[in-house]
Structures are given as structure tokens and as C-alpha cells.
C-alpha positions in Angstrom: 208.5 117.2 98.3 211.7 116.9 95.8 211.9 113.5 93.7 214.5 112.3 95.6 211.7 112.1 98.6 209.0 109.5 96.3 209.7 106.0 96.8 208.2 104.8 93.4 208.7 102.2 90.5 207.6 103.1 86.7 207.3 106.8 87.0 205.0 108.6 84.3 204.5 112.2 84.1 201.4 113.4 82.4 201.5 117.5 81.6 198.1 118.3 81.8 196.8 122.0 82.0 200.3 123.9 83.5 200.7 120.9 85.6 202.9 117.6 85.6 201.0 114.4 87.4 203.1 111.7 88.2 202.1 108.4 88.6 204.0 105.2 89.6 203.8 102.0 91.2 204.0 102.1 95.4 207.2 100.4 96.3 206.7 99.8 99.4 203.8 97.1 98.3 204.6 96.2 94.8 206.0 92.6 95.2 202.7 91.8 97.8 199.2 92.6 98.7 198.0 96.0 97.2 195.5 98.5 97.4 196.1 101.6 95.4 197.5 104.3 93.0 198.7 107.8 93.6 199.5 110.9 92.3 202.0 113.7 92.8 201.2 117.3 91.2 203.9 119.7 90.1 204.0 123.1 88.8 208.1 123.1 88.1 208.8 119.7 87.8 211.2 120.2 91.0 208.4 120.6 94.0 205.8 118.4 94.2 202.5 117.9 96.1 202.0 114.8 98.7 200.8 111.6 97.3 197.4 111.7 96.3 195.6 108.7 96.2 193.5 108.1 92.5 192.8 105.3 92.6 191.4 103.0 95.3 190.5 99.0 96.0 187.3 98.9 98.1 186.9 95.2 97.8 185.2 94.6 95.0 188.4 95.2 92.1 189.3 91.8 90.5 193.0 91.9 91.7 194.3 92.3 95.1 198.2 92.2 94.8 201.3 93.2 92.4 199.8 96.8 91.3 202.2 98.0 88.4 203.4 101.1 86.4 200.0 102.8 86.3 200.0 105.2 83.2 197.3 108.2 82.5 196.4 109.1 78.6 193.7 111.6 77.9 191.5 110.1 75.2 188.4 111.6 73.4 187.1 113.5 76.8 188.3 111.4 79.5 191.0 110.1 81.5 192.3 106.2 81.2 194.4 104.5 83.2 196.3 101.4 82.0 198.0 99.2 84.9 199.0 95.6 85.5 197.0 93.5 88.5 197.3 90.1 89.7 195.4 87.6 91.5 195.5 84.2 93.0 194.9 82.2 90.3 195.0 84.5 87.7 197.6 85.7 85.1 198.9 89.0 85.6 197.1 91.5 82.9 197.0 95.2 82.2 193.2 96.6 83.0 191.7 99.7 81.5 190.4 102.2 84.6 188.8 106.1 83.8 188.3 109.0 85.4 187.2 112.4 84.7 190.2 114.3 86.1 194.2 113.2 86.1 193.3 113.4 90.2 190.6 110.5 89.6 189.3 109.0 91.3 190.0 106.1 89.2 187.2 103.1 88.6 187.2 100.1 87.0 186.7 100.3 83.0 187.8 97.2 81.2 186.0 94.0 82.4 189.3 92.7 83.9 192.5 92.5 81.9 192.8 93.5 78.3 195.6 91.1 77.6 194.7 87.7 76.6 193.3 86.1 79.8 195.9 83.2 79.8 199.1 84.8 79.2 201.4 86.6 82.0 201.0 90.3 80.6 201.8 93.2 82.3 202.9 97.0 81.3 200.3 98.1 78.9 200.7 101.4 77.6 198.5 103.2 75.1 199.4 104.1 71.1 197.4 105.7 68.9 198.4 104.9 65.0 198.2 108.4 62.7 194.5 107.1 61.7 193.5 107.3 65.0 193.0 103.4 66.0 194.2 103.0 69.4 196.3 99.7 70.3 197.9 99.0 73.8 201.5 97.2 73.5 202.4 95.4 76.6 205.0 92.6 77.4 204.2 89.2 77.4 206.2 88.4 80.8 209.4 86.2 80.1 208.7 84.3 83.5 206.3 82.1 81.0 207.6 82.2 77.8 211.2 82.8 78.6 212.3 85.4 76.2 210.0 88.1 76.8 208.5 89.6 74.1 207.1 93.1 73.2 203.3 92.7 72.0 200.4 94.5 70.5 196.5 95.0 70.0 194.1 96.7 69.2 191.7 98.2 71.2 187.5 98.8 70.4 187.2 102.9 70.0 185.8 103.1 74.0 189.6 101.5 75.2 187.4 98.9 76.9 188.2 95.4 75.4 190.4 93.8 72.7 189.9 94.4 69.3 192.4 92.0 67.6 194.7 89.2 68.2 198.0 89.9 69.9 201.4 90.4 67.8 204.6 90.5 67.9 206.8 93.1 67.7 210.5 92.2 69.4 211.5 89.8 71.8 214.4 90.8 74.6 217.2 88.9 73.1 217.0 90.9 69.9 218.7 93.3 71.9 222.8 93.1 71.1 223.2 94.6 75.1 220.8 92.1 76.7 222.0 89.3 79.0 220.3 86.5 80.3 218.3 86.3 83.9 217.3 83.8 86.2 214.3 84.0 88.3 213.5 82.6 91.7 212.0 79.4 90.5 215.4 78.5 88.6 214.0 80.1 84.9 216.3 81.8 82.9 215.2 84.1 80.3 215.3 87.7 79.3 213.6 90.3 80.5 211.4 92.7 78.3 209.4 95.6 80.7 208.0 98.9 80.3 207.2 100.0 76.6 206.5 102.8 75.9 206.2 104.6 71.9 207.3 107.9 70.8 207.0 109.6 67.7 210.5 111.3 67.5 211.5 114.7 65.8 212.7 112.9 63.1 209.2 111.3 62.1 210.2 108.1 63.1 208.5 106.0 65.6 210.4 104.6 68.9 209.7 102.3 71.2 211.7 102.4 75.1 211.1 99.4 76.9 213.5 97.9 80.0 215.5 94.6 79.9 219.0 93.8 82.0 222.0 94.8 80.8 226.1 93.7 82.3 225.3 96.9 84.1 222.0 96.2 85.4 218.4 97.4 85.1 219.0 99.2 81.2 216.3 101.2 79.0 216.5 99.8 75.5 215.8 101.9 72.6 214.5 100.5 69.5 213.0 101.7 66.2 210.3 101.1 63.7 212.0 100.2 60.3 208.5 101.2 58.5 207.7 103.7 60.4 204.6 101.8 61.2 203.8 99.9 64.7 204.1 96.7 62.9 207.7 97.2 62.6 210.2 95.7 61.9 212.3 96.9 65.3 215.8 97.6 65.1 217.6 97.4 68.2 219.3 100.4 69.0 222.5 101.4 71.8 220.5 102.2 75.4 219.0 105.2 76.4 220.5 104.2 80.3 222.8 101.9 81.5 223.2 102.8 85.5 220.8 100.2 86.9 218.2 102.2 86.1 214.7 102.0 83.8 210.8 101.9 83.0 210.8 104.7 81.2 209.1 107.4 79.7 209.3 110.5 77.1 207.2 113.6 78.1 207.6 117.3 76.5 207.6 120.3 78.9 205.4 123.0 78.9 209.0 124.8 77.8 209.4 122.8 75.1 212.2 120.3 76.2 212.3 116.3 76.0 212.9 114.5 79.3 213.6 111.0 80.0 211.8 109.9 83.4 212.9 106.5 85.0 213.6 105.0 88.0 216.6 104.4 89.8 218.4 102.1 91.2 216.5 98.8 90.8 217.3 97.9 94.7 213.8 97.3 96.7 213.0 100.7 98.9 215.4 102.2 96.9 213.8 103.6 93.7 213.3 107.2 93.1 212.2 108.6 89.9 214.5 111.0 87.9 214.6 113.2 84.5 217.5 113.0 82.2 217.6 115.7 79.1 217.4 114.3 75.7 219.6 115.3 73.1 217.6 114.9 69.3 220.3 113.0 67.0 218.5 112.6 63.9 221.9 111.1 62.4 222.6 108.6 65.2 219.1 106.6 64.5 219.3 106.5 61.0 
């Protein structure tokens, strides 16, 4: 299979062991009933494998619909998934699954979400701070606080659970490019999806994350005044403007920086791609 063949949201590429594992959310079910994660194995980063599936709902997982941007860290001597579920008459969250192998399977870690319980939380993704205390930053979903905001914790040592209270870290409109949206049910607000945190060439430490742009689905750039997760974020100009986002940094086994997002935002539609990135230490100072 070539890229241009997966129909996936959130793409994240894990290089593990002379292979790249991708990851995503299934397009075909991600606004309805769901059951599942897969991956896609690659040796070249141009042919890939057929979906494998890694993880699987027999009927007992908590959520049963809207299963988001799965993401795959190694940490200590396992595998951990972090991935947004929902449920009827729950709050969407970001839950904790591991495995012993990037191929899974998958199974349940975190007792439920890791999010606070009563807040619309989705797109967890895992940082670890240069003393080694991991924190997941998610979004807290605009849809109930209207401008979406950009969030941390901290996580016990096992990623299982909470460790800390939730803070704040940007909210969309901070962005100078970021334009208003209205949902289905009449809210207007502004978008915040998809972080993700990078320590850059330049020492300093990046956070992507996806918002709406005049152009359409954008991935935002911003950066860590301090140097610190704590911020403060300065908005920076867009990584991508085409109607494209949810992205990702991964190094190749080569040695280059690629961008991976998906494109265009249009249901059925979506197909990951890899852009270059060009280091600029001067630009993002």
C-alpha cells in the first residue's frame, strides 16, 4: 500500500527497530460507533503493510464510539497507547492502553480516562520533562468551554492515573491566524486539536497542535518562552495552511525531520502525508 491508499485521521508514525508504525484514527467510523485501532508497518516510509488491527473492543472497554488519534510511546519496557473514547453519557477523555510490542495487542491500562472525568478532553499525547516526570497535554474540547484550550498533567511513574491538577498552557485564540467556528448545535468557538511537543535543534521546546485557519484545517506552531512545559507559549506563523493538520514530528532512521498530517479535512477523504522540515534556528527566535 502507498499513503495515498490509507483512509486515516491523526496519523503518528513511531520508528521502532528499522521499522515505521503508523497509527491513526479509522475514518470510515470516527464520527460513530467504533471498535478498534490499527497499524501499518513500513520499512521505507513509501510501501506499507495492510492494516493491522492492535487494538480491539470485545465488549467489555468503557467506550463504544468516537475512537481518536491513537499515539504509541515506548516507556520504561513497554508500549503505551494514549487515545480519546467516548460514551453515552460520558465526557470524551484520553485513556492509557499497553502492550508489549508496537503490533499490540493493545489492552486497557488506565482505569478509564486520564483527563478529569467531567471535562470534554480529547488528544492526549505523552511528554516527558528533562527530569524524567512524565505529563500528558491534551485539549480541553472548545465544544464546552468555547475557546479550546491546550492542557497539562502529570502522570503517576506507571502512566496509569493523574498525578496533578490540570493547567493551562494556551488557548486557540492566542493564535494571530485563528478564526472563529461554529458547531452543529449553534456554538461558536475556537478550535484547539492535536498537541503534540518537540524538543527542537535549537534546544527549545515546541508544541504543534491544529486549530482553523481562513484556509482551513491549519497546524499551529507555538513555543515555550522558558523553555519549560509551563510556558509561557508564543504563537508562532503555521507549519500548514492547506486544509490540512493533527500533526506529528518523527526523525528517520536517515536522520531527517518529517512533518506527518492529514489531508484534506473532508470526511472519506483524509490521507496521511510527510512534508520535510527545514531547521530555522533564526526564524523562532
Amino acid at each position: 500500500m502507498r499513503l495515498s491508499d490509507i483512509n486515516l485521521r491523526d496519523p503518528y508514525i513511531l520508528p521502532w527497530q528499522g521499522r515505521y508504525y503508523l497509527y491513526g484514527t479509522r475514518a470510515a467510523t470516527c464520527w460513530g460507533p467504533a471498535d478498534g485501532f490499527d497499524a501499518y508497518v513500513s520499512a521505507d516510509l513509501e510501501r506499507w503493510s495492510s492494516p493491522v488491527e492492535v487494538f480491539h473492543n470485545d465488549g467489555s472497554f468503557w467506550a463504544d464510539r468516537n475512537y481518536w488519534a491513537p499515539e504509541v510511546h515506548r516507556w520504561r519496557d513497554a508500549f503505551y497507547m494514549l487515545a480519546s473514547f467516548k460514551a453515552e453519557g460520558r465526557c470524551r477523555g484520553t485513556a492509557v492502553l499497553k502492550a508489549k510490542d508496537p503490533l499490540g495487542p493493545f489492552v486497557p491500562w488506565s482505569a478509564g480516562p486520564v483527563t478529569p472525568p467531567e471535562w470534554e478532553a480529547l488528544d492526549g499525547t505523552l511528554y516527558v520533562s528533562p527530569e524524567g516526570q512524565p505529563y500528558m497535554v491534551f485539549c480541553h474540547e472548545w465544544v464546552q468551554c468555547g475557546d479550546g484550550e491546550v492542557c497539562a498533567q502529570q502522570l503517576t511513574e506507571d502512566l496509569r492515573a493523574a498525578a496533578g491538577e490540570p493547567f493551562l498552557l494556551f488557548r486557540g485564540s492566542s493564535a494571530p491566524w485563528a478564526r472563529e467556528v461554529r458547531h452543529s448545535s449553534g456554538r461558536a468557538g475556537y478550535v484547539t486539536d492535536g498537541p503534540f511537543l518537540w524538543r527542537g535543534e535549537d534546544g527549545r521546546l515546541y508544541c504543534l497542535w491544529a486549530g482553523f485557519s481562513d484556509e482551513g484545517y491549519t497546524e499551529g506552531l507555538a513555543v515555550s518562552q522558558s523553555g519549560a512545559l509551563q510556558g509561557p507559549y508564543a504563537q508562532l506563523p503555521p507549519l500548514f495552511k492547506k486544509d490540512g493538520g493533527h500533526g506529528m514530528l518523527f526523525n528517520t532512521f536517515g536522520g531527517r525531520t518529517l512533518l506527518t498530517l492529514h489531508r484534506p479535512n473532508t470526511a472519506l477523504q483524509e490521507r496521511p502525508v510527510l512534508l520535510p522540515i527545514a531547521h530555522d534556528r533564526k526564524k523562532h527566535r
